[in-house]
N, C-alpha and C positions, 0 to 999 in steps of 0.2 A: 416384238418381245421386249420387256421391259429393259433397260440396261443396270443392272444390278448395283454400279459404283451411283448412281443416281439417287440422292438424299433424298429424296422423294418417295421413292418405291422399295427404296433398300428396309427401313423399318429404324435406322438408326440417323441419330442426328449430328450433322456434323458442325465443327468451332465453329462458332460467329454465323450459323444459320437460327432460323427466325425461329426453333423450337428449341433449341441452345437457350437464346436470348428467354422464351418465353420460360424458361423451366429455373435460369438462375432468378428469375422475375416471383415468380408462383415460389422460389424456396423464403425470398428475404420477406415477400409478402406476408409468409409461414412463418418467420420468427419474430414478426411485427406486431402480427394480429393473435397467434397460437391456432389459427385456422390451418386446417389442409395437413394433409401427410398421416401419417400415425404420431404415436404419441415419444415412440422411440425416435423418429427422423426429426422432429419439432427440436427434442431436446438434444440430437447433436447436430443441428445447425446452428441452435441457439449456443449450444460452446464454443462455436467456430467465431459464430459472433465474436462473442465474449472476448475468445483470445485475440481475434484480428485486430480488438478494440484496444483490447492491452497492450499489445506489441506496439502497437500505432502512437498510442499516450507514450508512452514508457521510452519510444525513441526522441518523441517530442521531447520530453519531458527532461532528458539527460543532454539535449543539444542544447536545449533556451529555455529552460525554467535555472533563474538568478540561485536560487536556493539549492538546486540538486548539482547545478556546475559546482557549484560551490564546496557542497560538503565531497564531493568526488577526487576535488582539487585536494582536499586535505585529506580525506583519506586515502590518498596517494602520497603523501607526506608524512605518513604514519605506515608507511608502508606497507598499506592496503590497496594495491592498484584495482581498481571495480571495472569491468569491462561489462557489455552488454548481457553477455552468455553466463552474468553469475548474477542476472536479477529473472529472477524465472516466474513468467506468467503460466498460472497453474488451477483449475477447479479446486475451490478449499470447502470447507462447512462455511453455516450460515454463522461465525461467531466471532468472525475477524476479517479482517482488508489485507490485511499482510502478515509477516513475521520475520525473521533474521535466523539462521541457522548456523550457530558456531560452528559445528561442527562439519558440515561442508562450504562455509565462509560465504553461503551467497541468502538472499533476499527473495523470498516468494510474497509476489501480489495477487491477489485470488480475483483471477478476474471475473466481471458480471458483480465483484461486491463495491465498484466504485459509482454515485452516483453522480461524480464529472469529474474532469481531468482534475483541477482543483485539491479533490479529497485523493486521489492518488498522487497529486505532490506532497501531501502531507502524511500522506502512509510512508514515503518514498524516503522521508528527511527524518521522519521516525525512526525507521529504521535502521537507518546510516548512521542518526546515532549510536543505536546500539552496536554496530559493527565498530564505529569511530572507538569507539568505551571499550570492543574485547581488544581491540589491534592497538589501542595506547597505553591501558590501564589493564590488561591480562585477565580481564573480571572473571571471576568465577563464579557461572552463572547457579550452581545448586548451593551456593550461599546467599542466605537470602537480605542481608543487607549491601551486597555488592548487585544483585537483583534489582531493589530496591534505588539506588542508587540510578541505573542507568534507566527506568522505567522515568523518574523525578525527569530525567535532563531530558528524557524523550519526548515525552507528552509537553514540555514547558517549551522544548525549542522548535517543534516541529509542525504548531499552529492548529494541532489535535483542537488546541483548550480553546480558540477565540469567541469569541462570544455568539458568532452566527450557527457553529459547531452544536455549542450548547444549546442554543436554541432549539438547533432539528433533534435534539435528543431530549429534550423538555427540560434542563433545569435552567432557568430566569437565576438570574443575581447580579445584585448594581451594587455589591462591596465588593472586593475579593475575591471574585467568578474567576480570575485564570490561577490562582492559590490553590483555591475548592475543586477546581476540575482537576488541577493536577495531582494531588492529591488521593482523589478521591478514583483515580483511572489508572495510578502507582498500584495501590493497595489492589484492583480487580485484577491487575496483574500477577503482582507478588503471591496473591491468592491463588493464578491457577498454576503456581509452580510445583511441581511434585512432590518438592524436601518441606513445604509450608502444611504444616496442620490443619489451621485452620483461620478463620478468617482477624482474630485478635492479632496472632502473630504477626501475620503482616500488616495491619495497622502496625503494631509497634516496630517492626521491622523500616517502614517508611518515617516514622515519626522522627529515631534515633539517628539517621542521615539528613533528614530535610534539609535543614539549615545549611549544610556544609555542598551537598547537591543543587539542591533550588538555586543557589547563586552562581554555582559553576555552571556559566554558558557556553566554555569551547567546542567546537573551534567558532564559535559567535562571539563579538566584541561586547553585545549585550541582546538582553531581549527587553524592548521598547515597550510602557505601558498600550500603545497603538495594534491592536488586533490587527491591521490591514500590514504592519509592520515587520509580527512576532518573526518570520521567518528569516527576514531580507538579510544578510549579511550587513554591516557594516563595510568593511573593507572585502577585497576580493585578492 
């Protein structure tokens, strides 16, 4: 008679046996290829993906990326202490990498929209700006030149603009590329904010700050014409 506790005979497989092994084999296979499974199992291994991926970056990323110790440091000095559990890797739409939520004070990265660690430091410092900007300057974000304002210092400090960026988004320019991109990624923002009409406004919404934004780099000593540089701190 068969013995029942017997993985063999029983029908079920147990940890760290050879159909264990072959089935988490046959899943990452499935969200490699988009072979095998249904089309519902595909698409929530492939989120599992996604988030193991983001959790994985995002604790890298807060331990030994120069740029995220960094603004963590000072937004703890502005008495924003950020811990791990208020940057939340989350399933977003296809129409952004991240965002900043005043209102529950933390930072969602939509994971599966990063295409390497890289552009998630730079989603990451983005956004710290903006937390850095409600937690020292009280911004009020349904105003749309205090809006305006902390989008300028985001996209200029955060290496959104450098020139290999722009490149994978198609716009070339050998004058004033990191001016034009911040600028021009100010205003797409200002635009999708609810209290902005339409899209003139926030052109001039961005226009009427530049000057006085653009040059404001804290908590950065400065930002370096050097693309490979924009982010680094100066002093730590």
């Amino acid at each position: 008679m068969p013995d029942p506790n017997d993985a063999s005979t029983s029908g079920t497989s147990q940890p760290g046996s050879d159909d264990s092994t072959f089935e988490r084999w046959r899943r990452t296979f499935s969200v490699i290829t988009g072979l095998g499974g249904t089309p519902e199992e595909r698409q929530a291994d492939m989120e599992r993906f996604h988030g193991q991926t983001c959790e994985k970056w995002k604790r890298e990323l807060m331990n030994y990326s120069p740029a995220v110790v960094f603004m963590l440091k000072h937004l703890k000095l502005s008495g924003c202490s950020v811990s791990s559990k208020d940057i939340i890797c989350s399933p977003c739409d296809y129409t952004r990498a991240g965002g900043f939520s005043p209102e529950a004070g933390a930072v969602i990265l939509c994971q599966g929209r990063f295409f390497s660690k890289n552009h998630m430091e730079d989603t990451l410092v983005h956004e710290f700006v903006h937390m850095y900007d409600h937690a020292k300057f009280k911004v009020d974000w349904s105003n749309l030149r205090h809006h305006a304002c902390s989008e300028i210092r985001a996209n200029s400090l955060s290496g959104d603009c450098r020139w290999t960026r722009e490149l994978r988004r198609g716009f070339v320019a050998f004058s004033k590329q990191h001016q034009a991109c911040v600028r021009r990624r100010a205003i797409l923002s200002v635009r999708a904010n609810p209290a902005c009409p339409d899209e003139a406004t926030a052109e001039r919404a961005v226009n009427e700050v530049w000057e006085s934004c653009f040059s404001d780099t804290r908590p950065f000593d400065e930002v370096t014409p050097c693309n490979h540089l924009l982010r680094m701190p100066l002093t730590v």
